[in-house]
N, C-alpha and C positions, 0 to 999 in steps of 0.2 A: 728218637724212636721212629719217627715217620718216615727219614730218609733211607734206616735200614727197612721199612716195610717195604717202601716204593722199591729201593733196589731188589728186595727177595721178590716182588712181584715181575719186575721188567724180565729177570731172569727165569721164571717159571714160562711167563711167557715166550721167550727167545729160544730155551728148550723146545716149547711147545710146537714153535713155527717151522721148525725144521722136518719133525717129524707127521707133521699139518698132511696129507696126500697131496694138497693142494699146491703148495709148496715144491713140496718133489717132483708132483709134474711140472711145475714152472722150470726147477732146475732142470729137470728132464727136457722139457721142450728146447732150452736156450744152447744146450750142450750139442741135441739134435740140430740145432741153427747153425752152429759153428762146426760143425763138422760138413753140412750143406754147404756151406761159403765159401771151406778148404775144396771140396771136390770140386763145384764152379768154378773156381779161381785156376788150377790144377787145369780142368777142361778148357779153358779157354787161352792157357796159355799153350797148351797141347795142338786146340784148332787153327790159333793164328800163329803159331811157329816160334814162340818168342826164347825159346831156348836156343837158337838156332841165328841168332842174329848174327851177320855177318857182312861182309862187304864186297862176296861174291867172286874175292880174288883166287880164293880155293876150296876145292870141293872133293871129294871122294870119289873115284870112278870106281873102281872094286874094291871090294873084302872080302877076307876067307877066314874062318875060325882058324888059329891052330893047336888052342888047348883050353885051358880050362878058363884063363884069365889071357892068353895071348892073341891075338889078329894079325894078320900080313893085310895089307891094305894098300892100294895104289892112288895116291894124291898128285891132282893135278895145280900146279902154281903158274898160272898164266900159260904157254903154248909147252910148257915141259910136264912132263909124270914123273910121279918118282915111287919106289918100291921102300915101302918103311915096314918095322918089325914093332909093334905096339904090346907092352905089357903091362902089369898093373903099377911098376917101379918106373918105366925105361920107356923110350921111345928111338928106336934105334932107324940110322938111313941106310938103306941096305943096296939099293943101286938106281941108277935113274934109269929109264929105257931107252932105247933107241927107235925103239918101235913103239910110238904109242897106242895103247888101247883105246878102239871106239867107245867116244861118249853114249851112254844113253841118255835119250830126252825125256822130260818129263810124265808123257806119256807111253816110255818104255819099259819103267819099272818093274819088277816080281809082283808089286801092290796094285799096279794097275791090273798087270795080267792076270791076278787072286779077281779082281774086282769085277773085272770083264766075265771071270768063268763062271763068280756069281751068279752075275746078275740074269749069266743065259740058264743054269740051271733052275734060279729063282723062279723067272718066265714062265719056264718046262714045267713045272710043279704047280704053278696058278692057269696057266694055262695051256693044258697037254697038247693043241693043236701043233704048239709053237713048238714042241718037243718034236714032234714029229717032221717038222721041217727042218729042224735042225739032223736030224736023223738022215734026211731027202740027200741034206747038203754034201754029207763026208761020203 
């Protein structure tokens, strides 16, 4: 008889612990934990580049959308380019150049150039003197 007490007792209480507030926020806080960890991990693999690892023998000079899931894309392989047709099945080679496209340097990008207009409007807004020599300037 005391084994089934002790059992119906462990079990009220096990019930009990779940529904505890105290409880739920633990499970709450720990689920919160692991969702923090994923972002972190996610961000840091984002700021040091590591989807991206590569051995620098080819890179990307241009893309252009051309549909919904397609890109035209110009890839450079050591001193040649080549014009490829990318879609979500296929990856097609579509001609090499004969004339190749100027590389841009790292600080030639659209992202730099986003970042540069920032940061002068950012300035202009904290401090209008600065706006107004920008003004002087064009």
């Amino acid at each position: 008889m005391l084994p089934l007490f002790l059992c119906a007792t462990a079990r009220a209480q096990s019930t009990q612990s779940i529904t505890n507030p105290g409880s739920v926020l633990s499970i709450f806080l720990s689920l919160l934990l692991v969702v923090a960890i994923i972002f972190a991990l996610a961000y840091i693999m984002r700021r040091f580049n590591v989807t991206h690892a590569g051995s620098g023998q080819m890179k990307v000079v241009a893309s252009m959308v051309a549909g919904s899931k397609e890109r035209i894309m110009v890839i450079q392989v050591g001193d040649e380019q080549h014009l490829i047709g990318v879609t979500s099945h296929n990856i097609s080679h579509l001609s090499k150049l004969e004339t190749p496209l100027a590389v841009k340097g790292p600080g030639e990008s659209g992202g730099a150039q986003f970042k540069d207009k920032l940061v002068k409007a950012m300035a202009g807004k904290l401090n209008p003197a600065m706006k107004q020599e920008q003004h002087n300037d064009h």
